[in-house]
DRENTISE-659512 format. One record per residue: x, y, z of N, C-alpha, C in turn; residue in one letter. Coordinates in Angstrom, 1 decimal. Each point is the difference from the previous one (the first is absolute). Layout:
% DRENTISE-659512
<site <X,Y,Z>,<X,Y,Z>,<X,Y,Z>,A>
...
//
This chain:
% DRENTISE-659512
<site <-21.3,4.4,-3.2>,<1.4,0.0,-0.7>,<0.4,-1.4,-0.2>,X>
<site <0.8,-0.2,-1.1>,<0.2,-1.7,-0.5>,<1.2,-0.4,0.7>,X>
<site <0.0,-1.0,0.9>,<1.0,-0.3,0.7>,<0.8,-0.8,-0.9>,X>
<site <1.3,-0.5,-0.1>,<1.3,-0.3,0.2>,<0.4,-1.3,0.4>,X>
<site <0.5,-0.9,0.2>,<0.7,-0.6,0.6>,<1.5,-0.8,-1.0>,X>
<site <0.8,0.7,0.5>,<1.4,-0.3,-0.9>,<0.8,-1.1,0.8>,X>
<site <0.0,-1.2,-0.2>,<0.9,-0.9,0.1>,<1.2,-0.2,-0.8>,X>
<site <1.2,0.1,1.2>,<1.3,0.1,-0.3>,<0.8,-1.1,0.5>,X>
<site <0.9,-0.3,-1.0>,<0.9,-0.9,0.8>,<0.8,0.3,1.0>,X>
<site <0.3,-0.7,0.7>,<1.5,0.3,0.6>,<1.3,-0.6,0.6>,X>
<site <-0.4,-1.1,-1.2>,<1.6,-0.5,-0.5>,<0.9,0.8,-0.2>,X>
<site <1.0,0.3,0.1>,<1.2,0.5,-0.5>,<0.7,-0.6,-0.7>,X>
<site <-0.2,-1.5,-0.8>,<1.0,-1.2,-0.5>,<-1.0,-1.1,-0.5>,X>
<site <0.0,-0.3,-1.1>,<0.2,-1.4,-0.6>,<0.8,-1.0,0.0>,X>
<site <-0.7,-1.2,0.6>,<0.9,-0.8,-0.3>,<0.7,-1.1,-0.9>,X>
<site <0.7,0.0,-0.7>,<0.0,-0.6,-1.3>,<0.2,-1.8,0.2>,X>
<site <0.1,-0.2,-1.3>,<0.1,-1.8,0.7>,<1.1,-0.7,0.0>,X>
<site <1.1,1.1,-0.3>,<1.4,-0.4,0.9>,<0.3,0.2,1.5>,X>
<site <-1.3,0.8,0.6>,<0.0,0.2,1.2>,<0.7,1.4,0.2>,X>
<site <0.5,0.5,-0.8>,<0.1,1.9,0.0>,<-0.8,0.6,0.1>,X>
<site <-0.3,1.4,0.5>,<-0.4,0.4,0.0>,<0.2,1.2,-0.6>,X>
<site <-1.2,0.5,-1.3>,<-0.1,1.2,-0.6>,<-0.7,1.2,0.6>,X>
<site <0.5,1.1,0.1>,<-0.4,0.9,0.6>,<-0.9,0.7,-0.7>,X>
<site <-1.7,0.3,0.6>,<-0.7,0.6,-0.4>,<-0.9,0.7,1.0>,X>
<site <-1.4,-0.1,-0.4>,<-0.9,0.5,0.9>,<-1.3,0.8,-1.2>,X>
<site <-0.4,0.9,0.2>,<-1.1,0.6,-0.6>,<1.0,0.9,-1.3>,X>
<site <-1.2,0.2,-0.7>,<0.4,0.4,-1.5>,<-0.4,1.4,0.1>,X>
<site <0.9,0.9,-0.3>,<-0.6,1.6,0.6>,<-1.1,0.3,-1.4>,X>
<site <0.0,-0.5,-1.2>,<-1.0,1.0,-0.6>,<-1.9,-0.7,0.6>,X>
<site <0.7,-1.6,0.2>,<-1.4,-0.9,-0.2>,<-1.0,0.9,1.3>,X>
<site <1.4,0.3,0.9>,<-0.8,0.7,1.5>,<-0.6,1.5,-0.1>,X>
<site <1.1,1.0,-0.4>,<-0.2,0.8,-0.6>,<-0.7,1.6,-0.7>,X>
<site <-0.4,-1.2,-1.1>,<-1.1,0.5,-1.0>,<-1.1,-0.3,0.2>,X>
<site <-0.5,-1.3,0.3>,<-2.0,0.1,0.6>,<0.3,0.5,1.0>,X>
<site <0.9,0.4,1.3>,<-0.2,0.7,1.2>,<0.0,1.1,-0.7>,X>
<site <0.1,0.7,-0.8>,<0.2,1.3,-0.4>,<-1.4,0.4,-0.8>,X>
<site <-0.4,-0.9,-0.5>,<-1.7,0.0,-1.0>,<-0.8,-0.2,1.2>,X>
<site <0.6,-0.4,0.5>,<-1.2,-0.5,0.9>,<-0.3,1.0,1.1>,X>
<site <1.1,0.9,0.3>,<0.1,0.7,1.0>,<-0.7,1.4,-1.0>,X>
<site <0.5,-0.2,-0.7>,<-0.9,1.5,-1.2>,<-1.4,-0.3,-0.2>,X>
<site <-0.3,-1.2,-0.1>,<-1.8,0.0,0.1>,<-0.7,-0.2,1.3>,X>
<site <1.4,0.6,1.1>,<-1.0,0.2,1.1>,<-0.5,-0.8,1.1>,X>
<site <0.9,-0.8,-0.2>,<0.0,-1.4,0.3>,<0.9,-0.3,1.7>,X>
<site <-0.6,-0.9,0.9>,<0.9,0.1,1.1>,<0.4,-1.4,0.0>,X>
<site <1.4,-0.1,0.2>,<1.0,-1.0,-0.1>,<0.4,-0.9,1.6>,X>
<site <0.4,-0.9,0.3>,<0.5,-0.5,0.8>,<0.7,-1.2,-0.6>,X>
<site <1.1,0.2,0.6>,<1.5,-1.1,-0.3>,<0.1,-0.6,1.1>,X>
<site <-0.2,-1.1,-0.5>,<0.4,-1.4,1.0>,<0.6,-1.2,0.0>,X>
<site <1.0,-0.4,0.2>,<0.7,-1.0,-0.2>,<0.4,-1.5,1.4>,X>
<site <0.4,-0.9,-1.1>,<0.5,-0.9,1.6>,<0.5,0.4,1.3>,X>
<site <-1.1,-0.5,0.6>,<0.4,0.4,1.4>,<0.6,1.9,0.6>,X>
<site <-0.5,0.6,-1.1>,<0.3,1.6,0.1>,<1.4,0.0,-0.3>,X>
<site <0.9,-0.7,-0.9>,<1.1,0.2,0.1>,<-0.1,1.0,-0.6>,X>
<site <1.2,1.3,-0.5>,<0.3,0.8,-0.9>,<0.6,-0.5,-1.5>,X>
<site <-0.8,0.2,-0.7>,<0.7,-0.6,-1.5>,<1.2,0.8,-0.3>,X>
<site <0.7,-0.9,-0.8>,<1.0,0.3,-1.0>,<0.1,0.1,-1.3>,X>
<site <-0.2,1.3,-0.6>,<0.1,0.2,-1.1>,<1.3,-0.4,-0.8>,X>
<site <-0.4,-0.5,-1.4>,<1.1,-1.4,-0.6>,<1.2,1.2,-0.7>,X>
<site <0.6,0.1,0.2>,<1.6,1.1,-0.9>,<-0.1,0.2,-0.5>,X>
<site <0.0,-1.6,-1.6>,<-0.4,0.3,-1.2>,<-0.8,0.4,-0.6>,X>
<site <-1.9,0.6,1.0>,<-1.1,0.4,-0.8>,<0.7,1.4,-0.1>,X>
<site <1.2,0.7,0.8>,<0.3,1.0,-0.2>,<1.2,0.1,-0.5>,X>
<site <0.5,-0.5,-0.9>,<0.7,0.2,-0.8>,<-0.2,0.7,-1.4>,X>
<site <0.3,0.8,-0.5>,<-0.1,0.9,-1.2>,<-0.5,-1.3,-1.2>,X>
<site <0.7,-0.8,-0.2>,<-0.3,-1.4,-1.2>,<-1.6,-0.2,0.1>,X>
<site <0.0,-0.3,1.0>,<-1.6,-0.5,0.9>,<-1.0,0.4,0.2>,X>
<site <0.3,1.8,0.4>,<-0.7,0.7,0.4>,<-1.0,0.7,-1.7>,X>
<site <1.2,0.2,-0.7>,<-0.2,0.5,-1.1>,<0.8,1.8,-0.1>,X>
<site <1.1,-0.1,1.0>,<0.9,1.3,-0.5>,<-0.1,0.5,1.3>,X>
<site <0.8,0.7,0.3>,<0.6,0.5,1.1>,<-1.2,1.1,0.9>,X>
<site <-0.5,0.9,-1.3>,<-1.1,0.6,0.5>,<-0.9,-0.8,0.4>,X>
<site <-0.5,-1.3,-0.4>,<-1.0,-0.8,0.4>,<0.5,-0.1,1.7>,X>
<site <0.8,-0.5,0.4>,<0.9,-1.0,1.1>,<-0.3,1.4,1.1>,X>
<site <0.4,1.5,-0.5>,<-0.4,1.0,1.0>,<-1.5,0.2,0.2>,X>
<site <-0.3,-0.3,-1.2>,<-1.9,0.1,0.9>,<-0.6,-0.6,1.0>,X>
<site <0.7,-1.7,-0.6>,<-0.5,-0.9,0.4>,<0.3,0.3,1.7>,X>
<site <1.3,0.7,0.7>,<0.7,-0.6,0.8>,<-0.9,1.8,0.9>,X>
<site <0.2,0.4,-0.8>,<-0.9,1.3,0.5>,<-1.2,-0.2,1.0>,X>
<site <-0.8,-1.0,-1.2>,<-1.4,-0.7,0.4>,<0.3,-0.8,1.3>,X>
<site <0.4,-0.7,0.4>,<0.6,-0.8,0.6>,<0.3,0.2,1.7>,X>
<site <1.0,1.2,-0.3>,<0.1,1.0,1.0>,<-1.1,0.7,0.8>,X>
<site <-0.9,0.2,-1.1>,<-1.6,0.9,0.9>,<-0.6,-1.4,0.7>,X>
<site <0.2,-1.4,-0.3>,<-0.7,-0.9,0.5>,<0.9,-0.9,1.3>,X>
<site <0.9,0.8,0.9>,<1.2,-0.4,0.5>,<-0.8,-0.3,1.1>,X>
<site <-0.5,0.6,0.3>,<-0.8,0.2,1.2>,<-0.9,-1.4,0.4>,X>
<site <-0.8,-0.2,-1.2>,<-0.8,-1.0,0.1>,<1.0,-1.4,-0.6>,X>
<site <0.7,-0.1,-0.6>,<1.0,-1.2,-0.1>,<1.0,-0.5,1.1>,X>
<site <0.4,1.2,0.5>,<0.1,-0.2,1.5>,<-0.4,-1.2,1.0>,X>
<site <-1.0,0.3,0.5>,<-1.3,-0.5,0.5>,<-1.2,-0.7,-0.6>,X>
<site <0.0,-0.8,-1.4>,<-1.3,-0.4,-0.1>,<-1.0,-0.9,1.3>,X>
<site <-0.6,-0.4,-0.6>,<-1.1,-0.8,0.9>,<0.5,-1.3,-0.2>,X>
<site <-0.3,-0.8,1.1>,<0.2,-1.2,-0.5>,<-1.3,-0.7,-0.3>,X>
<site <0.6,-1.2,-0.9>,<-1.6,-0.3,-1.0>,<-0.9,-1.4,1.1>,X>
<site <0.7,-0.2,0.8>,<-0.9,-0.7,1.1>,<-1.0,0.8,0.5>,X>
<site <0.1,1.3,0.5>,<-0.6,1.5,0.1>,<-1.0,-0.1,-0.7>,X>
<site <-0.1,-0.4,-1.0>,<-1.0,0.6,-1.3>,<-1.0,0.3,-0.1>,X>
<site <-0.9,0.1,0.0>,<-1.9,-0.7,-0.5>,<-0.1,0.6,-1.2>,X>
<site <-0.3,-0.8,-0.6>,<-0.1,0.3,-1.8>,<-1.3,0.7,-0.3>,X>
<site <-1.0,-0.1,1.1>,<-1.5,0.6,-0.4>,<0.6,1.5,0.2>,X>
<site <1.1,0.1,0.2>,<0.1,1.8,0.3>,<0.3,0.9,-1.3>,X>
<site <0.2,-1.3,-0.9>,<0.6,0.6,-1.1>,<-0.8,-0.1,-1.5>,X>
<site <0.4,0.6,-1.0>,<-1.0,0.4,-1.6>,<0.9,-1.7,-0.6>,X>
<site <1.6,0.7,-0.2>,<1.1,-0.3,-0.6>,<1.3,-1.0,0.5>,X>
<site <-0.1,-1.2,-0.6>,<1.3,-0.4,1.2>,<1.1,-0.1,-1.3>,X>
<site <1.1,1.0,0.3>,<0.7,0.1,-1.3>,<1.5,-0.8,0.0>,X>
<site <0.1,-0.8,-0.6>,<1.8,-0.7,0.2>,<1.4,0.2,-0.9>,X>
<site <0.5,0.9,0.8>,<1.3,0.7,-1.2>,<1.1,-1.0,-0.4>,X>
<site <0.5,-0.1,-0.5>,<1.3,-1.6,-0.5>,<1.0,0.5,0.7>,X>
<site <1.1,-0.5,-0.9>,<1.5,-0.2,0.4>,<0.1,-1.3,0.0>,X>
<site <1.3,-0.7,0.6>,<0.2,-1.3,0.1>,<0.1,-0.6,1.6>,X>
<site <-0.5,1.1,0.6>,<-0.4,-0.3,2.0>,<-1.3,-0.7,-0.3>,X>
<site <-1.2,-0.3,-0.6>,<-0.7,-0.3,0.5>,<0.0,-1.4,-0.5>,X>
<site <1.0,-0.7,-1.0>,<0.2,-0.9,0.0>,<1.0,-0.8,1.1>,X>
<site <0.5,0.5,0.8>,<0.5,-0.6,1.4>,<-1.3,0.2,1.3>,X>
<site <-0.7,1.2,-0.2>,<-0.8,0.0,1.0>,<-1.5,-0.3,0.1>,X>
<site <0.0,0.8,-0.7>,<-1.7,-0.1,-0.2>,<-0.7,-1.4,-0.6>,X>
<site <1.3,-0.6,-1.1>,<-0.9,-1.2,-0.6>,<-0.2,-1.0,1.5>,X>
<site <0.4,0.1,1.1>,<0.0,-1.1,0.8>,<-1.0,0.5,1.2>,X>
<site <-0.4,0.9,-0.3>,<-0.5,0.6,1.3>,<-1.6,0.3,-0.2>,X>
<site <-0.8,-0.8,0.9>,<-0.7,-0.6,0.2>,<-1.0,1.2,0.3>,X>
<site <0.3,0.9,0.7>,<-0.9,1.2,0.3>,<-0.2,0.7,-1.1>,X>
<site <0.7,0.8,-0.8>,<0.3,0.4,-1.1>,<-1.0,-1.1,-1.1>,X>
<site <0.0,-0.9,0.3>,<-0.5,-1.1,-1.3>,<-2.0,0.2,0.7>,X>
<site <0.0,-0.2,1.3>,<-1.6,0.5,0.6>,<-0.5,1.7,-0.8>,X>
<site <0.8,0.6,-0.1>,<-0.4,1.2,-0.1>,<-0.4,0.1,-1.5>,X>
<site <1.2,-0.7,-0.8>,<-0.8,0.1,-1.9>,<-1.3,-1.0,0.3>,X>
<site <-0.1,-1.1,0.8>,<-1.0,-0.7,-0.3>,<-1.1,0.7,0.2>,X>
<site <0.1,0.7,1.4>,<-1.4,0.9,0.3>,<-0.2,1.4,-0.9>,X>
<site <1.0,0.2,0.0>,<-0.6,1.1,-1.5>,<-0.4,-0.1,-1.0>,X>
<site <0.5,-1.3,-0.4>,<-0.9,-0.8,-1.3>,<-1.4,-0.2,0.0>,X>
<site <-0.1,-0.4,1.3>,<-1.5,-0.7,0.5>,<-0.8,1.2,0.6>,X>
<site <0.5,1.1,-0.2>,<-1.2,1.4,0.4>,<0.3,0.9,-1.1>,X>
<site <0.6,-0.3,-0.8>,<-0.5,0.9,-0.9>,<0.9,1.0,-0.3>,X>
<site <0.9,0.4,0.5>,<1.1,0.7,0.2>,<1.4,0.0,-0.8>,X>
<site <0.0,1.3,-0.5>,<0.5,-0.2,-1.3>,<1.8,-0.5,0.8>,X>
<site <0.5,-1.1,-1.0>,<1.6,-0.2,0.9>,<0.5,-0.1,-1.3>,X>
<site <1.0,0.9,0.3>,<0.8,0.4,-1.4>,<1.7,-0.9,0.5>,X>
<site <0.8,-0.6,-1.1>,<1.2,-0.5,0.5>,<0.6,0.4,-1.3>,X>
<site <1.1,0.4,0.1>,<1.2,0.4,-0.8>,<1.3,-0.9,-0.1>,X>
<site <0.2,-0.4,-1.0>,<1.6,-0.7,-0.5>,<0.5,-1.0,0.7>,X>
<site <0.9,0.0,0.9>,<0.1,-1.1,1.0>,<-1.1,-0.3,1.0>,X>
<site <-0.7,1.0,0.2>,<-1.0,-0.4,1.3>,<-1.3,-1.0,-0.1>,X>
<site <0.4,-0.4,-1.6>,<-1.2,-1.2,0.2>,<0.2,-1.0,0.7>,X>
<site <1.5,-0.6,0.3>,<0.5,-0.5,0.6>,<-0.6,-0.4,1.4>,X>
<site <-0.6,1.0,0.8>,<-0.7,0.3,0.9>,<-1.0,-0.8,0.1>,X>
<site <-1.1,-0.5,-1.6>,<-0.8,-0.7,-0.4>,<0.2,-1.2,1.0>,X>
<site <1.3,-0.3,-0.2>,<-0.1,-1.7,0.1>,<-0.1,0.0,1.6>,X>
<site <-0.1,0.8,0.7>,<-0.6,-0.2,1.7>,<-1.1,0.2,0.0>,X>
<site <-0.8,0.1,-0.9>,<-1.9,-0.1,0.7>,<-0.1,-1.5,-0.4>,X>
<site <-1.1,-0.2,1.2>,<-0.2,-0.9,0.0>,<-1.9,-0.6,0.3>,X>
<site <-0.7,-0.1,-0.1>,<-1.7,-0.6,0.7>,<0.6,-1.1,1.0>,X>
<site <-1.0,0.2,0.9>,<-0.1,-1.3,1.0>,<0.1,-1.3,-0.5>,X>
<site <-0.7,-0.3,-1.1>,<0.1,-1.4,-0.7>,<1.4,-0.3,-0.8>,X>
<site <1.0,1.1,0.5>,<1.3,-0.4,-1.3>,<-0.3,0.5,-1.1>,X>
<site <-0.7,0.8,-0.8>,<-0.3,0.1,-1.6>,<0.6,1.2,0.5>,X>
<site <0.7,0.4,-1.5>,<0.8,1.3,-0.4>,<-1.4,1.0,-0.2>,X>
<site <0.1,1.1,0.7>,<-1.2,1.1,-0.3>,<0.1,0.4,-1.7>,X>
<site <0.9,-0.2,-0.6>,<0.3,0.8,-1.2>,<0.3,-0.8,-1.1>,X>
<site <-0.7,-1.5,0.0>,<0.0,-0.6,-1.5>,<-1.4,0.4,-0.5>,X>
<site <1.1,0.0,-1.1>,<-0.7,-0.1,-1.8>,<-0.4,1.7,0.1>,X>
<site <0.7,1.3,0.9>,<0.3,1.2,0.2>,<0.6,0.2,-1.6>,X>
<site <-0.3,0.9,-0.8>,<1.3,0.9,-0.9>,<0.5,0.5,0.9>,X>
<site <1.6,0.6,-0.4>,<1.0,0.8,0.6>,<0.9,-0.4,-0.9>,X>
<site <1.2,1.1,0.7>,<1.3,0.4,-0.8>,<0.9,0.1,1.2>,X>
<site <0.9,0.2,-0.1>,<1.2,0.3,1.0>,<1.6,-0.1,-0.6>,X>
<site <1.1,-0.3,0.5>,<0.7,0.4,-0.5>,<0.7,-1.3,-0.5>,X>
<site <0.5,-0.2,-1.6>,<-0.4,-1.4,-0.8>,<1.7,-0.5,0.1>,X>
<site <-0.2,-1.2,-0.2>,<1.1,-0.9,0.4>,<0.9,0.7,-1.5>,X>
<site <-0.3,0.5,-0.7>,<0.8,0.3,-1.4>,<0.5,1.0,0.6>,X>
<site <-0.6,1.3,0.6>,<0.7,1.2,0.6>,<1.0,-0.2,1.3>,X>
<site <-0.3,-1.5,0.7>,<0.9,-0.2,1.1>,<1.5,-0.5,-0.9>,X>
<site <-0.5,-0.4,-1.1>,<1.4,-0.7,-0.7>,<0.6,1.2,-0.6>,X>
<site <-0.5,1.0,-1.0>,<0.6,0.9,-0.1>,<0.5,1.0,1.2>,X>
<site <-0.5,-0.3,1.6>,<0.8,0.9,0.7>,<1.2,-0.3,0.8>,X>
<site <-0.4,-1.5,-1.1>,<1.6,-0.5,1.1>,<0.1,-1.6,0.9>,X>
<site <-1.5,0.7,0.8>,<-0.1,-1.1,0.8>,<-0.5,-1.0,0.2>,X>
<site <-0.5,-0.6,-1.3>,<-1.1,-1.0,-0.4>,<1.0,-1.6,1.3>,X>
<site <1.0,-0.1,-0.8>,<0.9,-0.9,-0.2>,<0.5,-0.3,2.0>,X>
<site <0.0,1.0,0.8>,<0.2,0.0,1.4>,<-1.6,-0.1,0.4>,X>
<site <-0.7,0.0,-0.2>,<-1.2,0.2,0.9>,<-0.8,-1.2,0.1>,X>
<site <-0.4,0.0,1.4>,<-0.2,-1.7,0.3>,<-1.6,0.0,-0.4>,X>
<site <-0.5,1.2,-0.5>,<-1.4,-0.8,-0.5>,<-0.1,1.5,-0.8>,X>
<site <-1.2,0.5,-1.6>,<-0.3,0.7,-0.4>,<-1.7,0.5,0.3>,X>
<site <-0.1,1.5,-0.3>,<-1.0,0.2,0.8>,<-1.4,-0.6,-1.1>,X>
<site <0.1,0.0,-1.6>,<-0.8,-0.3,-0.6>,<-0.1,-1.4,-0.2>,X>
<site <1.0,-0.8,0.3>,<0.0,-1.5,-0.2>,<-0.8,-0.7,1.2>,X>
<site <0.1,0.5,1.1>,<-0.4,0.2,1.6>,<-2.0,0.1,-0.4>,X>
<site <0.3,0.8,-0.1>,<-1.6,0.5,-0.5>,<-1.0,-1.0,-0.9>,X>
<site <1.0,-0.1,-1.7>,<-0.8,-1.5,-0.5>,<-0.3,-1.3,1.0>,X>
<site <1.1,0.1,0.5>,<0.0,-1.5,0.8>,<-1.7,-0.3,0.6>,X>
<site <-0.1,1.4,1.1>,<-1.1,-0.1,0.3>,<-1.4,0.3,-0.8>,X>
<site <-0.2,0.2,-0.8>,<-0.4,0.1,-0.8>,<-0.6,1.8,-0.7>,X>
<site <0.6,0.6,0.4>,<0.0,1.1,-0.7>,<-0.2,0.3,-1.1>,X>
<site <-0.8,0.8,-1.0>,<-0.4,0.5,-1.3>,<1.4,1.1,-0.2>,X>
<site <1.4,-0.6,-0.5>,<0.6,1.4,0.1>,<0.5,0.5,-1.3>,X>
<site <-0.3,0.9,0.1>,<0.2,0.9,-1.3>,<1.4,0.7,-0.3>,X>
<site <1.1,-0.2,-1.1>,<1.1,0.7,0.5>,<-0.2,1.0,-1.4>,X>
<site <0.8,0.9,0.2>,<-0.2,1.5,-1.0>,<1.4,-0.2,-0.5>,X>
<site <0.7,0.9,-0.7>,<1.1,0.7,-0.5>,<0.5,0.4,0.9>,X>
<site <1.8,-0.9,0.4>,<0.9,0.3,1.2>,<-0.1,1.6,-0.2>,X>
<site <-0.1,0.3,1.7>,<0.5,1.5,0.3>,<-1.1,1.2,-0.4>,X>
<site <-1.3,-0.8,-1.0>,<-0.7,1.3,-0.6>,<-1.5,-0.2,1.3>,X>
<site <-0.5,1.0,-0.2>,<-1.1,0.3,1.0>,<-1.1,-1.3,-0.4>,X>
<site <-0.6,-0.2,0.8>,<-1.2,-1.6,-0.1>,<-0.3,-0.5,1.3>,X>
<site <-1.6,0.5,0.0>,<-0.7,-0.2,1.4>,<-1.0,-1.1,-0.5>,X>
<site <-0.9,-0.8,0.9>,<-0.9,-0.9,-0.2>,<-0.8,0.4,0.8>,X>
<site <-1.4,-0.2,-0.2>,<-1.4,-0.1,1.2>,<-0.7,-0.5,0.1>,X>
<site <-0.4,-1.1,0.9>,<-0.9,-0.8,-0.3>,<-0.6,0.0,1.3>,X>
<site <-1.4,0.7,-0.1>,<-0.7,0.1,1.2>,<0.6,1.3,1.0>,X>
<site <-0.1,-0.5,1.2>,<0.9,1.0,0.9>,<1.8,-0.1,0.5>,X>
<site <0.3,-1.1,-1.4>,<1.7,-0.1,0.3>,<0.8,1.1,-1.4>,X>
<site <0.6,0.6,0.7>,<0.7,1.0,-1.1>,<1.3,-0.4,0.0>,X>
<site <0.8,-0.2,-0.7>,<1.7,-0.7,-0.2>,<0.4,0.5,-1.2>,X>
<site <1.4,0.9,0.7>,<0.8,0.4,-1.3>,<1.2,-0.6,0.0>,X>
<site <0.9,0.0,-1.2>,<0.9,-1.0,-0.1>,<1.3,0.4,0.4>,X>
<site <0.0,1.2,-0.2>,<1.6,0.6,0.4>,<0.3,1.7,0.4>,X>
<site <0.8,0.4,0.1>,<0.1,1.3,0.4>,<-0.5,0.8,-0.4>,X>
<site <0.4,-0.2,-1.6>,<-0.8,1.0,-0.9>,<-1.9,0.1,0.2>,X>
<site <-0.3,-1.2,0.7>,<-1.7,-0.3,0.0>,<-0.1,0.9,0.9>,X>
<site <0.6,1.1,1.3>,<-0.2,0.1,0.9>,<-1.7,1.2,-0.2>,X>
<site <0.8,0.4,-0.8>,<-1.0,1.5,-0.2>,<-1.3,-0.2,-1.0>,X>
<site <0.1,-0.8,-0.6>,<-1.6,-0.7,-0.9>,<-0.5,-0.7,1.4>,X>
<site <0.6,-0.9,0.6>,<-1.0,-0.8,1.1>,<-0.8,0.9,0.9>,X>
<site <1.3,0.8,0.6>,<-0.8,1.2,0.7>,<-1.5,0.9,-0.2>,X>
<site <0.8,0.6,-1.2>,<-1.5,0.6,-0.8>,<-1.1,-0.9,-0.1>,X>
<site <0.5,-1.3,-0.4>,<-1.6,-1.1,-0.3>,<-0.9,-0.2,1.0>,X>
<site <0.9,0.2,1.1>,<-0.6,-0.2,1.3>,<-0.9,1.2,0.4>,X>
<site <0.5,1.5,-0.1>,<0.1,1.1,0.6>,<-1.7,0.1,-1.4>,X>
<site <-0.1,-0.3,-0.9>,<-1.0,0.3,-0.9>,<-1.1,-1.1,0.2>,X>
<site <0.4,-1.3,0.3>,<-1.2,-0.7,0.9>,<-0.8,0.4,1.3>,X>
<site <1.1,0.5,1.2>,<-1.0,0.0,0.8>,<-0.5,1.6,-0.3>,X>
<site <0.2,1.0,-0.7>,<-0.8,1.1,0.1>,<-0.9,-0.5,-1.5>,X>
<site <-0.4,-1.3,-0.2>,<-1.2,-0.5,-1.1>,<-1.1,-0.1,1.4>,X>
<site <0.7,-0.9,1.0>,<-0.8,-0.4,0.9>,<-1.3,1.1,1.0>,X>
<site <1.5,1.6,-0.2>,<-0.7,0.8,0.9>,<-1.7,0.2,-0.4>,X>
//
């Protein structure tokens, strides 16, 4: 059976660079919808976050505007509910061993740019899944996450990588370009990222090798599938 491994944030807040803090956490479709594909092709899942905290899903991915209509917001929250159990309680990702897993998958929101970009274990774990082979898929904000892997020597595991994530043009159309003390795709060039941006808000995944990155919400359910139709190429 293809194992799982879902890394979650669990931030509950961004912090902006007036020193406020924006309230967020995990993005309910980014989480979701591959938990849902993924769980339909039969797939066993484990959710694990910092230090086993319980995440916090972000308000606005459940807002009717956001979600895409009120019916969307009850599915979503439907889904959510059957996984209460396990969000509860994840694992914590100190816990981990990555050889246990097919899939190391990373859902967005704007938590993993307070947590995960800084966190060092979380940044060990994309490195070693890169370096065995293992498919690591990251969604919208959660490239963000990128910028904690690290090699022994200092070199970023993931130059001259293609990818996508969620583009400094969609952070300005959502508002928050202008508060935020760093952007997730400008962050990315720096290091030297190959990054690819699509059409704000429309579906657009990238692959290069075993890194899968989709740009935004709408990417959630193409990445999934892309993933879910690779590793059964592999079987």
């Amino acid at each position: 059976m293809t194992s799982v491994l879902f890394v979650v944030t669990a931030a509950d807040h961004w912090t902006l660079n007036d020193g406020s803090l924006h309230p967020t956490g995990y993005w309910a479709e980014e989480l979701a919808e591959p938990h849902r594909l993924f769980t339909e092709a039969g797939w066993q899942i484990t959710i694990a976050t910092p230090n086993g905290v319980a995440p916090t899903v972000d308000a606005g991915s459940l807002s009717p505007q956001a979600a895409g209509g009120e019916d969307r917001v009850a599915a979503l929250l439907a889904y959510l509910d059957t996984l209460s159990s396990e969000l509860a309680a994840p694992r914590s990702l100190s816990d981990v061993t990555v050889a246990d897993y097919d899939v190391v998958f990373y859902p967005g929101g704007h938590g993993p740019m307070e947590d995960l970009a800084v966190d060092a274990v979380s940044g060990a774990i994309m490195t070693e899944a890169l370096d065995t082979g293992r498919i690591l898929g990251v969604l919208c904000h959660a490239p963000a996450a990128l910028l904690a892997a690290k090699r022994a020597d200092g070199s970023w595991p993931f130059t001259g990588y293609r990818m996508t994530g969620f583009t400094d043009e969609e952070e300005t159309l959502g508002g928050l370009a202008p508060k935020a003390p760093w952007l997730v795709q400008s962050r990315l060039v720096e290091l030297g990222a190959d990054f690819v941006a699509g059409a704000p808000w429309a579906p657009h995944m990238q692959i290069d090798r075993n890194l899968y990155t989709g740009q935004n919400p709408a990417s959630s359910g193409v990445l999934a599938a892309s993933i879910i139709t690779e590793i059964a190429g592999r079987a």
